[in-house]
TIMARDO-605055 format. One record per atom (N, C-alpha, C): atom name; x, y negated, z. Coordinates in nm, 2 decimals. Atoms other than C-alpha are relative to their C-alpha. Layout:
<rs>
+------+--------+--------+--------+
! atom !   east !  north !     up !
+------+--------+--------+--------+
!   CA !      X !      Y !      Z !
...
+------+--------+--------+--------+
</rs>
This chain:
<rs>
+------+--------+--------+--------+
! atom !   east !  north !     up !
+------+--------+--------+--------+
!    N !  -0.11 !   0.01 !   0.10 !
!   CA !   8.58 !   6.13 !   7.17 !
!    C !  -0.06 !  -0.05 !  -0.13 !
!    N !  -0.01 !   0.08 !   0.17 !
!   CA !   8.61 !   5.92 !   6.81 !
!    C !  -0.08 !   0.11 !  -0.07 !
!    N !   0.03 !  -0.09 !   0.13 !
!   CA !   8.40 !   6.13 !   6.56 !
!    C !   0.13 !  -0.03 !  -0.15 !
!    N !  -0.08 !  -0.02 !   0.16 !
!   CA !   8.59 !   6.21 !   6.21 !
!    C !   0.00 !  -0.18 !  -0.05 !
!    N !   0.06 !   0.17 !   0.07 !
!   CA !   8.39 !   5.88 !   6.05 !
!    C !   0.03 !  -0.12 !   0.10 !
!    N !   0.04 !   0.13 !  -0.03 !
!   CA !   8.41 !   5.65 !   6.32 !
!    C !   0.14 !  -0.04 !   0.00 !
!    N !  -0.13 !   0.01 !  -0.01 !
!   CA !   8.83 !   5.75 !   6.35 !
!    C !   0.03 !  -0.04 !  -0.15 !
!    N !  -0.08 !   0.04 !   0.13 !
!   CA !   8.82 !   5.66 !   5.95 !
!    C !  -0.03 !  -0.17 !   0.03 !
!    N !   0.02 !   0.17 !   0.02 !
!   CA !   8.65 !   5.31 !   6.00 !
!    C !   0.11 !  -0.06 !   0.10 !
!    N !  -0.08 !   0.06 !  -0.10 !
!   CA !   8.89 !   5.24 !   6.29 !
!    C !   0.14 !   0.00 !  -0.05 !
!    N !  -0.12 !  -0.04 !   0.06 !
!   CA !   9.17 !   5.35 !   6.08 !
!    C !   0.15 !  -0.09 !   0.00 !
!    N !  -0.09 !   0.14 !  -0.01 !
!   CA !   9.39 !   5.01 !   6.09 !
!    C !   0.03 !   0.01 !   0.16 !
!    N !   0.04 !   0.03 !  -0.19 !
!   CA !   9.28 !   4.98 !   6.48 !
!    C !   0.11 !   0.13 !   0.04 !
!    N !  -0.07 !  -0.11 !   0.02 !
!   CA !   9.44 !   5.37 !   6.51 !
!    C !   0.11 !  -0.03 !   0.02 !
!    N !  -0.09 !   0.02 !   0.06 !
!   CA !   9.75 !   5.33 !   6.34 !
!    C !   0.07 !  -0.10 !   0.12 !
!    N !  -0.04 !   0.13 !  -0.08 !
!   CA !   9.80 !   4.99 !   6.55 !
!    C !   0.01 !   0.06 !   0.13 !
!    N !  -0.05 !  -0.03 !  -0.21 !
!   CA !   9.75 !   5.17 !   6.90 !
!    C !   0.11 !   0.14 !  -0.03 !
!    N !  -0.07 !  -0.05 !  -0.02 !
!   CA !   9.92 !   5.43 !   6.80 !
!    C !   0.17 !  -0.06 !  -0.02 !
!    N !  -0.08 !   0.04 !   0.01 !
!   CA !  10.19 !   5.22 !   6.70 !
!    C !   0.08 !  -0.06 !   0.15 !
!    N !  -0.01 !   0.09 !  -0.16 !
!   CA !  10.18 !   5.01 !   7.06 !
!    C !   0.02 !   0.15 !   0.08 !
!    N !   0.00 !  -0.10 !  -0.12 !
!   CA !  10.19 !   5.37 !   7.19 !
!    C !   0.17 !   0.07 !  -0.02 !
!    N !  -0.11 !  -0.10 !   0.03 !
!   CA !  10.54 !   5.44 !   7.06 !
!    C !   0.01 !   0.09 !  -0.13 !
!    N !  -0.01 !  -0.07 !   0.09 !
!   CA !  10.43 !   5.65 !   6.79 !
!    C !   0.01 !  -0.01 !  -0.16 !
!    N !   0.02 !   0.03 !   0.10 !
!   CA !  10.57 !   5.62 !   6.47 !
!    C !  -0.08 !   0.07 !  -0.12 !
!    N !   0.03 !  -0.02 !   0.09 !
!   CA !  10.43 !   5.69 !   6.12 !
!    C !   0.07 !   0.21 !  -0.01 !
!    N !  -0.08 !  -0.11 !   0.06 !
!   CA !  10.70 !   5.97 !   6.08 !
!    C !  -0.01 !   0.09 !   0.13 !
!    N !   0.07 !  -0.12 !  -0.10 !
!   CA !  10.61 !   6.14 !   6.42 !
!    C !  -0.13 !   0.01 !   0.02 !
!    N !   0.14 !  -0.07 !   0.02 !
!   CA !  10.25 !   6.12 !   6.37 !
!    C !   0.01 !   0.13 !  -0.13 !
!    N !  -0.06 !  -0.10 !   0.13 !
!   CA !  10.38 !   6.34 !   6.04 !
!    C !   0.00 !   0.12 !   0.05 !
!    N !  -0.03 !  -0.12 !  -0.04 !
!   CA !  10.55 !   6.55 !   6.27 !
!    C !  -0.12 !   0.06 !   0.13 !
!    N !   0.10 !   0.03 !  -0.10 !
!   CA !  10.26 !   6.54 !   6.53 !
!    C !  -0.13 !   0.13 !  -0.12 !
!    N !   0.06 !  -0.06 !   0.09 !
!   CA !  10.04 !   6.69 !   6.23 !
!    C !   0.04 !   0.12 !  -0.07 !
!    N !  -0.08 !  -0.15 !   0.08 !
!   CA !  10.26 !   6.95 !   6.10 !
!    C !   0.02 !   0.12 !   0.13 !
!    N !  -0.04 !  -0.10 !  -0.08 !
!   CA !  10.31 !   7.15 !   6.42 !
!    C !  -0.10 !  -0.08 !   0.14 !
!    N !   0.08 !   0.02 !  -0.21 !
!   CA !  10.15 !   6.96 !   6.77 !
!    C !  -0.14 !  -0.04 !   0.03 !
!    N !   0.16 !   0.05 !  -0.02 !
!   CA !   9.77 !   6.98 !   6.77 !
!    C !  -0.03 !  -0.05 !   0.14 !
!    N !  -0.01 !   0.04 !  -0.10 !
!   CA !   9.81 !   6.92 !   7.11 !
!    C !   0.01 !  -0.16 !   0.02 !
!    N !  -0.03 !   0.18 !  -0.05 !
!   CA !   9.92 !   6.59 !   7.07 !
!    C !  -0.07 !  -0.13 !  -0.07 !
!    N !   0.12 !   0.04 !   0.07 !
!   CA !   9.67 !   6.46 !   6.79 !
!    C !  -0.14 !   0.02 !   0.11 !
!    N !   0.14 !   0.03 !  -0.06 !
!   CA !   9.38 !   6.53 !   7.03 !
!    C !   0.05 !  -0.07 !   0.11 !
!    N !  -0.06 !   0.11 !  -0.13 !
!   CA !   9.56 !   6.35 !   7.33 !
!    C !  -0.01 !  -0.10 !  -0.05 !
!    N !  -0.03 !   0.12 !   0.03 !
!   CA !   9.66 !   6.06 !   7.10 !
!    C !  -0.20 !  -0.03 !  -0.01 !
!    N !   0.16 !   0.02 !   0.03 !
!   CA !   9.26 !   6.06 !   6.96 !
!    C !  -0.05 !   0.00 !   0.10 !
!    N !   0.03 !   0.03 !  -0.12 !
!   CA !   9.15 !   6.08 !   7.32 !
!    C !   0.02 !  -0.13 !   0.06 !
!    N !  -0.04 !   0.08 !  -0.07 !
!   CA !   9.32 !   5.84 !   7.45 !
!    C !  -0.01 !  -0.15 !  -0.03 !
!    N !   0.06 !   0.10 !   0.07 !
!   CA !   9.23 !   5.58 !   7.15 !
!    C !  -0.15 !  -0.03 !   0.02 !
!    N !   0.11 !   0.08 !  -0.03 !
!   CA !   8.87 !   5.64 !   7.20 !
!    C !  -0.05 !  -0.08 !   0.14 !
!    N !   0.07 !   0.06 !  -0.14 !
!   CA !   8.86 !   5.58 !   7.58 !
!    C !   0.05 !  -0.13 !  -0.03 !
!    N !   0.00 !   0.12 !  -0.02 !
!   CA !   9.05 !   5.25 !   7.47 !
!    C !  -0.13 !  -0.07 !  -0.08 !
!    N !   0.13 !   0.08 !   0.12 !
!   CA !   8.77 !   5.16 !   7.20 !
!    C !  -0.14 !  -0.05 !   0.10 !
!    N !   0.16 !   0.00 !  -0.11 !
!   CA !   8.49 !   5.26 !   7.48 !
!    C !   0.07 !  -0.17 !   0.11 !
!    N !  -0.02 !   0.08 !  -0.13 !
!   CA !   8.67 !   5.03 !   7.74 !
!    C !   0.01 !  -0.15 !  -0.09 !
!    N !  -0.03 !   0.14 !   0.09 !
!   CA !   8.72 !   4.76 !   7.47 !
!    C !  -0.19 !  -0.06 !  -0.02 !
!    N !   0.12 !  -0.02 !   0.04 !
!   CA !   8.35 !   4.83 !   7.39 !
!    C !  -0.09 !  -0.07 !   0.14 !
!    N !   0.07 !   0.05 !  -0.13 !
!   CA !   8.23 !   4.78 !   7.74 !
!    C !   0.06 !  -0.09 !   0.07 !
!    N !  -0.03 !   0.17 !  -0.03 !
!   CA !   8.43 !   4.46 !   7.83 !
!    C !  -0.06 !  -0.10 !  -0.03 !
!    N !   0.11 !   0.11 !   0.11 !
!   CA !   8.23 !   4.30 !   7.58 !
!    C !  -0.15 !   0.02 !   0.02 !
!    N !   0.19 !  -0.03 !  -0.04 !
!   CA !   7.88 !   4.44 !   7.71 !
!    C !  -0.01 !  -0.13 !   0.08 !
!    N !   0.06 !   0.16 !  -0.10 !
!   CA !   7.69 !   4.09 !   7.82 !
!    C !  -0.14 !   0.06 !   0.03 !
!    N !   0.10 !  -0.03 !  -0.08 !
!   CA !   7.35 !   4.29 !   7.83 !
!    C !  -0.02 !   0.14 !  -0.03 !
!    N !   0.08 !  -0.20 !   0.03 !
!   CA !   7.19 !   4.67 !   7.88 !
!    C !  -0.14 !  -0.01 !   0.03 !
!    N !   0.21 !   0.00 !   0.01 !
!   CA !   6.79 !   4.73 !   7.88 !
!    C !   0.02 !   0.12 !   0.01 !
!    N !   0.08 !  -0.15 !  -0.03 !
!   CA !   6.62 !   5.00 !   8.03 !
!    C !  -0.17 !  -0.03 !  -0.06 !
!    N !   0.13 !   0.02 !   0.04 !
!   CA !   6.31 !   5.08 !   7.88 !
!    C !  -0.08 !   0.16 !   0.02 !
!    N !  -0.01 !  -0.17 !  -0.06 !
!   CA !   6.11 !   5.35 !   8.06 !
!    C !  -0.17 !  -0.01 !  -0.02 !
!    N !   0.15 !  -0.02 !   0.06 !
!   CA !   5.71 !   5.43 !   8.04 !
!    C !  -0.08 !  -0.14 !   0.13 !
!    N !   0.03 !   0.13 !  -0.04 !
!   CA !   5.65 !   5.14 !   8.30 !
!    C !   0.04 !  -0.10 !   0.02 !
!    N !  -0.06 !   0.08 !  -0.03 !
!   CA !   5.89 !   4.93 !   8.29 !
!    C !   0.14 !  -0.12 !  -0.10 !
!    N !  -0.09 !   0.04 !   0.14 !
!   CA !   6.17 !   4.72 !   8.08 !
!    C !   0.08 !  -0.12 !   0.05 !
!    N !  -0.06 !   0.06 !  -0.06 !
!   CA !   6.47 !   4.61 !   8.24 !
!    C !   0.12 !  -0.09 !  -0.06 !
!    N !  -0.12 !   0.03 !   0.10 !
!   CA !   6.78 !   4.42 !   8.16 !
!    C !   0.15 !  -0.08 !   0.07 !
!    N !  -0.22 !   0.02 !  -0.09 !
!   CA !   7.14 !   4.41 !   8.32 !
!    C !   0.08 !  -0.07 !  -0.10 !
!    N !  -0.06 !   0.09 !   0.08 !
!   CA !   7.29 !   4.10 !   8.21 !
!    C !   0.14 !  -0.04 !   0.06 !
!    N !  -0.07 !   0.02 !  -0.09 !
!   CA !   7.63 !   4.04 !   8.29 !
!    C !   0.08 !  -0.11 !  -0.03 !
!    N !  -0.06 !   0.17 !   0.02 !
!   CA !   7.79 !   3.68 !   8.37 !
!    C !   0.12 !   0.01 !   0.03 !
!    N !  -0.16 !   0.00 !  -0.03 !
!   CA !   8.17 !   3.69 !   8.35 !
!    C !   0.04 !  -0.12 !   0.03 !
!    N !   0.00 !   0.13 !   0.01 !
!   CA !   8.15 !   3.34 !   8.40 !
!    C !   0.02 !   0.02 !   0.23 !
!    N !  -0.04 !  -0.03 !  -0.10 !
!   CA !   8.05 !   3.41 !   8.78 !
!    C !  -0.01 !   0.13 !   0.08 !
!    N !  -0.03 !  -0.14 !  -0.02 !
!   CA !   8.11 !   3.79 !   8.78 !
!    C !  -0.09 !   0.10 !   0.08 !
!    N !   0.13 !  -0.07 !   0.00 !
!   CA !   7.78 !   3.90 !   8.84 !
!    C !  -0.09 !   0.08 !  -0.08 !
!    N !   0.12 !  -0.06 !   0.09 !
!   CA !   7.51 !   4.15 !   8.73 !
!    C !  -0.14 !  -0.07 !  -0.02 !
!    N !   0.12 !   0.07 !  -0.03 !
!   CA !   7.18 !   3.96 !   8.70 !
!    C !  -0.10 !   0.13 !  -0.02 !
!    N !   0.06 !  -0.15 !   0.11 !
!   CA !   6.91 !   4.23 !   8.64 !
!    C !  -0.17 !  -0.11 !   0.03 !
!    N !   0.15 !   0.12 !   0.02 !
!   CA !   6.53 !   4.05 !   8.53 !
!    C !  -0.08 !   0.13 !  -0.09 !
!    N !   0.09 !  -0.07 !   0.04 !
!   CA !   6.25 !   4.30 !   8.46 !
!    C !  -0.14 !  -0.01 !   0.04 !
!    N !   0.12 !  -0.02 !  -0.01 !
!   CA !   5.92 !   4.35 !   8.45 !
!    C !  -0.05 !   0.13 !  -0.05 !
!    N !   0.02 !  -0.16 !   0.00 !
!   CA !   5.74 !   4.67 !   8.55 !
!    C !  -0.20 !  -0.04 !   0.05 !
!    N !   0.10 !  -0.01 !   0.01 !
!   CA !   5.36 !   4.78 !   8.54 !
!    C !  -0.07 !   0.00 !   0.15 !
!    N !   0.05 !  -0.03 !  -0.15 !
!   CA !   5.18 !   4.68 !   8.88 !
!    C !  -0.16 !   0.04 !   0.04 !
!    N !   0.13 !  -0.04 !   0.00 !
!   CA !   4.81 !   4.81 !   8.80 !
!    C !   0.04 !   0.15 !  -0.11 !
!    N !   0.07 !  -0.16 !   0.13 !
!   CA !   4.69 !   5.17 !   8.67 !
!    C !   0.01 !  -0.03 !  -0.10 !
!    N !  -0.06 !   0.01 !   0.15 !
!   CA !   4.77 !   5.15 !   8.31 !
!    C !   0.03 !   0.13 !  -0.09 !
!    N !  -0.11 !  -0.07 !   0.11 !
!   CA !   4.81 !   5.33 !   8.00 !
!    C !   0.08 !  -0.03 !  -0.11 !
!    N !  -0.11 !   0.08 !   0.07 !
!   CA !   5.05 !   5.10 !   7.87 !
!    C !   0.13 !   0.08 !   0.05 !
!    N !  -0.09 !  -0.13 !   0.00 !
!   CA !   5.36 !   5.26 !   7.80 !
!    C !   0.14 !  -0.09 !  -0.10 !
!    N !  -0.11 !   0.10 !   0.04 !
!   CA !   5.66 !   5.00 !   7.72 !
!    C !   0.10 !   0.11 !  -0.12 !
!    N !  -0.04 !  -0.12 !   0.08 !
!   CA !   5.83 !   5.34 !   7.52 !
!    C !  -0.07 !  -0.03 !  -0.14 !
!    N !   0.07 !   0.04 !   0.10 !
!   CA !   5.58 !   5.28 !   7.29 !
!    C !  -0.02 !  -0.09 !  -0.09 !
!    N !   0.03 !   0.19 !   0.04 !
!   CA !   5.53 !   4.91 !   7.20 !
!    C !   0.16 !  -0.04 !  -0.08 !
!    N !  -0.12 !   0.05 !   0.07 !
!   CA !   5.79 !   4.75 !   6.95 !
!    C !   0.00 !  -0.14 !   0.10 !
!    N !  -0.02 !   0.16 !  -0.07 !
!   CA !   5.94 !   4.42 !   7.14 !
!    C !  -0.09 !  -0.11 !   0.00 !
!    N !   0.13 !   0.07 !   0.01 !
!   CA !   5.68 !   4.17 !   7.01 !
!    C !  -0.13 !   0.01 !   0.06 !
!    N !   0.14 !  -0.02 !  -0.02 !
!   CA !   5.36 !   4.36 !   7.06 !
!    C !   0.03 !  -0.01 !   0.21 !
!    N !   0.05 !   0.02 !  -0.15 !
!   CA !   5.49 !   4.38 !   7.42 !
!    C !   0.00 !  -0.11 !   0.05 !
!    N !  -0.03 !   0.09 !  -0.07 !
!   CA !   5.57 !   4.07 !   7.50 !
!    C !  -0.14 !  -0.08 !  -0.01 !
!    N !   0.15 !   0.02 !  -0.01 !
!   CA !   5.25 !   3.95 !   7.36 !
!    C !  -0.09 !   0.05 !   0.11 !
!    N !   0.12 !  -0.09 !  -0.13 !
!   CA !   5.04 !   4.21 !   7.57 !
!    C !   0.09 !  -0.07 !   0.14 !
!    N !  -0.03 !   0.04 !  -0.11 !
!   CA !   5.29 !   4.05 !   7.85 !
!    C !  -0.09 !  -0.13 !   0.02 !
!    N !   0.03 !   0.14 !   0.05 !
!   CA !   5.19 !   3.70 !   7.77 !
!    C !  -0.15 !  -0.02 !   0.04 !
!    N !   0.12 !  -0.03 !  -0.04 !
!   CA !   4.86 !   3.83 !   7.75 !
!    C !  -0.13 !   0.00 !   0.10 !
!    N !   0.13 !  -0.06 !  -0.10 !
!   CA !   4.75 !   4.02 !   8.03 !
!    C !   0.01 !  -0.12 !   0.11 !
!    N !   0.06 !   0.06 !  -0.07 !
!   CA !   4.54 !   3.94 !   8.33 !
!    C !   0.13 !  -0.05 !   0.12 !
!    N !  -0.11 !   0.02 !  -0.12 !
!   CA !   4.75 !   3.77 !   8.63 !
!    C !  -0.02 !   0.11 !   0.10 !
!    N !  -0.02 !  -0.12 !  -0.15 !
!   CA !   4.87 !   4.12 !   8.91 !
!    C !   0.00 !   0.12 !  -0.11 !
!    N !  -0.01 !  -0.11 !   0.11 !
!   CA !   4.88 !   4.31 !   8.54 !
!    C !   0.14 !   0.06 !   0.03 !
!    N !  -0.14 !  -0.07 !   0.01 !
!   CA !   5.27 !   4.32 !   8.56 !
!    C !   0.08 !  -0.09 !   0.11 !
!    N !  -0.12 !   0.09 !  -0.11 !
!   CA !   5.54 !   4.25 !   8.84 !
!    C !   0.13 !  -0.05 !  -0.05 !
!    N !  -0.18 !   0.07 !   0.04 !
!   CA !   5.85 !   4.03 !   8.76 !
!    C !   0.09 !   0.04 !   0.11 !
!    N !  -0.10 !  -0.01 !  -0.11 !
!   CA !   6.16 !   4.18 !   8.95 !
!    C !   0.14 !  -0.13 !  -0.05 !
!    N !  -0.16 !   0.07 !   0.05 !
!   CA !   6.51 !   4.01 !   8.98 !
!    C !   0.06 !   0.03 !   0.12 !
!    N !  -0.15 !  -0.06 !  -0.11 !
!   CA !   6.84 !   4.14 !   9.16 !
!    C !   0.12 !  -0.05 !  -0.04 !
!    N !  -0.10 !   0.05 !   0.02 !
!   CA !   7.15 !   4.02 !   9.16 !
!    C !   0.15 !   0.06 !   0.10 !
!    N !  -0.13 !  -0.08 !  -0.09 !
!   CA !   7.51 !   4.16 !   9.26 !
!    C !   0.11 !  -0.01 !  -0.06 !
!    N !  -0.11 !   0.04 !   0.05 !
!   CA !   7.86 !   4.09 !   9.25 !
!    C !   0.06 !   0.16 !  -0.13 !
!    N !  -0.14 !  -0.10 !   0.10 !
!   CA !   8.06 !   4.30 !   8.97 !
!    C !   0.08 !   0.05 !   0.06 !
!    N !  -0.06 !  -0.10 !  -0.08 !
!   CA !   8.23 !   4.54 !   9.12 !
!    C !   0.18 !  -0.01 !  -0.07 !
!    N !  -0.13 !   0.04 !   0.08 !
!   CA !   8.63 !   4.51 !   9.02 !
!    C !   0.04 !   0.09 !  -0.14 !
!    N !  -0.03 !  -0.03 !   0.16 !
!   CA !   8.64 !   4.72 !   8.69 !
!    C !  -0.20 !   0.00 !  -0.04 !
!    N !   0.14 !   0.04 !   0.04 !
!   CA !   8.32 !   4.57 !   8.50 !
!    C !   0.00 !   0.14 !  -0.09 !
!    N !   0.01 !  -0.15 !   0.09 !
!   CA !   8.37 !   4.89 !   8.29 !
!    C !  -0.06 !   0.13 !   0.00 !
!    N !   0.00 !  -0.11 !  -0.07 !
!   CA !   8.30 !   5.13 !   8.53 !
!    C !  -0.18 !   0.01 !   0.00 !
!    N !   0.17 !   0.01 !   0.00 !
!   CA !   7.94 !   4.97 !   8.60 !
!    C !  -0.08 !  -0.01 !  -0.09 !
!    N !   0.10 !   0.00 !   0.14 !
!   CA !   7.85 !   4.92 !   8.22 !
!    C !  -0.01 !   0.16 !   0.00 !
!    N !   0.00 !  -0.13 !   0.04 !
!   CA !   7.97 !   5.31 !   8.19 !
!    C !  -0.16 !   0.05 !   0.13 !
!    N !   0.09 !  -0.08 !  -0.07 !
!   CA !   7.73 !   5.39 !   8.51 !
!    C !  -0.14 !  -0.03 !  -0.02 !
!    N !   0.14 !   0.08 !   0.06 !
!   CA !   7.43 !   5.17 !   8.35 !
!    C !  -0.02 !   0.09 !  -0.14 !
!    N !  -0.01 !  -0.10 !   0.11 !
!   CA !   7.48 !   5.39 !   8.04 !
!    C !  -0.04 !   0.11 !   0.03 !
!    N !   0.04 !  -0.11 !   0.02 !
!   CA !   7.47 !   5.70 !   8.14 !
!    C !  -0.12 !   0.02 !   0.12 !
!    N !   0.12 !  -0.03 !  -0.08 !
!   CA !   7.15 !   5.67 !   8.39 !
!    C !  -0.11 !  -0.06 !  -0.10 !
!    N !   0.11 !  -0.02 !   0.07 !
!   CA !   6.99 !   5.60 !   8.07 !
!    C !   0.00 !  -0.18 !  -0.11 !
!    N !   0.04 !   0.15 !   0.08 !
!   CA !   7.01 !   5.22 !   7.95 !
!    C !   0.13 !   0.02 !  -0.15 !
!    N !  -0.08 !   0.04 !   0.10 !
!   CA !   7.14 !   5.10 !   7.65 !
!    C !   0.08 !  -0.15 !  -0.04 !
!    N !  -0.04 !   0.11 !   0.00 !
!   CA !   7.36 !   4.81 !   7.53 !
!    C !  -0.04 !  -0.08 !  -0.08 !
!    N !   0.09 !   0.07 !   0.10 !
!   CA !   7.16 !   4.54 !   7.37 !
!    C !   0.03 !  -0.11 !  -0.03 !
!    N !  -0.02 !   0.16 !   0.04 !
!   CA !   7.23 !   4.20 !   7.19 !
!    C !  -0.14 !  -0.07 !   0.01 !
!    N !   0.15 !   0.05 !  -0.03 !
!   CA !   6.87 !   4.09 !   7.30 !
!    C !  -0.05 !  -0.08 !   0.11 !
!    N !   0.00 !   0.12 !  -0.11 !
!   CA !   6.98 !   3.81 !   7.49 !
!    C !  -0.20 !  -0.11 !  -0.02 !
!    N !   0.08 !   0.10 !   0.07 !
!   CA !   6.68 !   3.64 !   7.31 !
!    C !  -0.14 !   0.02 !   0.16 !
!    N !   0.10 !  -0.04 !  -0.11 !
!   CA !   6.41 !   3.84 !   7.54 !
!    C !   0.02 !   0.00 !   0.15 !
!    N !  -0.07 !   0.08 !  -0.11 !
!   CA !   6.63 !   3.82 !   7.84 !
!    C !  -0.05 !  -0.13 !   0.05 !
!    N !   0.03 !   0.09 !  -0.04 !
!   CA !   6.60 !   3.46 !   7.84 !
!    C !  -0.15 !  -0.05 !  -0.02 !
!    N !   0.11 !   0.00 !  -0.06 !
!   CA !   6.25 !   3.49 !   7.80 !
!    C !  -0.07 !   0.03 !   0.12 !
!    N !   0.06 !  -0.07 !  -0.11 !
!   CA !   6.16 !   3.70 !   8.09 !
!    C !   0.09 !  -0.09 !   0.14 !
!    N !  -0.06 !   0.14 !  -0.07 !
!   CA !   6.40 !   3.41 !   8.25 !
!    C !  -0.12 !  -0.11 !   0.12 !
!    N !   0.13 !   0.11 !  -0.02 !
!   CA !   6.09 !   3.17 !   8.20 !
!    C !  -0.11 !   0.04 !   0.06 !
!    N !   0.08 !  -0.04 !  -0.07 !
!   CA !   5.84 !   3.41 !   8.35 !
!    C !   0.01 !   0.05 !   0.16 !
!    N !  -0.05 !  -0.04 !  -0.14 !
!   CA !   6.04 !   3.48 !   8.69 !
!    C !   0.06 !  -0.12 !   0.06 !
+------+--------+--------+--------+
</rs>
């Protein structure tokens, strides 16, 4: 659910679904005066639209784990997941957790050839893209505008 702050910045946004939901100005009034019940329903029900609005729009997520540094890209174009990573294939105390983006790609760039394995997988989108961003989320990735590195690890696989 919406925090306090994020339900003020959305405040226009709000207002607007609650409007599309039926509810006017003068029964949110009355909504406030007596039906707490129905203020956390309405607030509920706006953030799961924000999240699902939020994750229609997800184009990539990155895992970044102590050997590895993945990245679920998704082509709505032809409704696939792409996933392009590289994970540590020698004994190592390299630790991708650690390393800011640069220093790793360098140390990628770098090391010896059988240092690091390039994966790639690919799979159709499943019919609510929402469901698979939400289940990429909560096993730990995050949603990233870091197309840039993406299409690096592109040119290495």
């Amino acid at each position: 659910m919406l925090s306090s702050a994020e339900l003020k910045a959305l405040e226009r946004d709000f207002v607007l679904f609650l409007a599309s939901q039926g509810i006017s100005a003068d029964l949110w009034q009355q909504y406030i005066s007596s039906e707490a019940n129905q203020i956390n329903e309405a607030i509920v029900a706006f953030s799961d639209y924000v999240l699902e609005q939020v994750y229609s729009k997800c184009r990539l997520i990155e895992f970044v784990t102590a050997n590895g540094w993945l990245f679920y890209h998704f082509n709505d174009e032809t409704t696939t997941i792409e996933m392009r990573g590289i994970t540590i294939a020698t004994e190592s105390s390299f630790d991708f957790r650690e390393l800011d983006r640069n220093t790793a790609i360098n140390m990628i760039q770098e090391a010896p050839e059988g240092t690091f394995r390039l994966i790639k997988a690919e799979k159709a989108i499943n019919s609510d893209k929402t469901m698979e961003v939400h289940g990429l989320l909560t096993r730990g990735g995050f949603i990233s505008e870091n197309l840039e590195t993406y299409h690096l690890l592109l040119n290495f696989i």
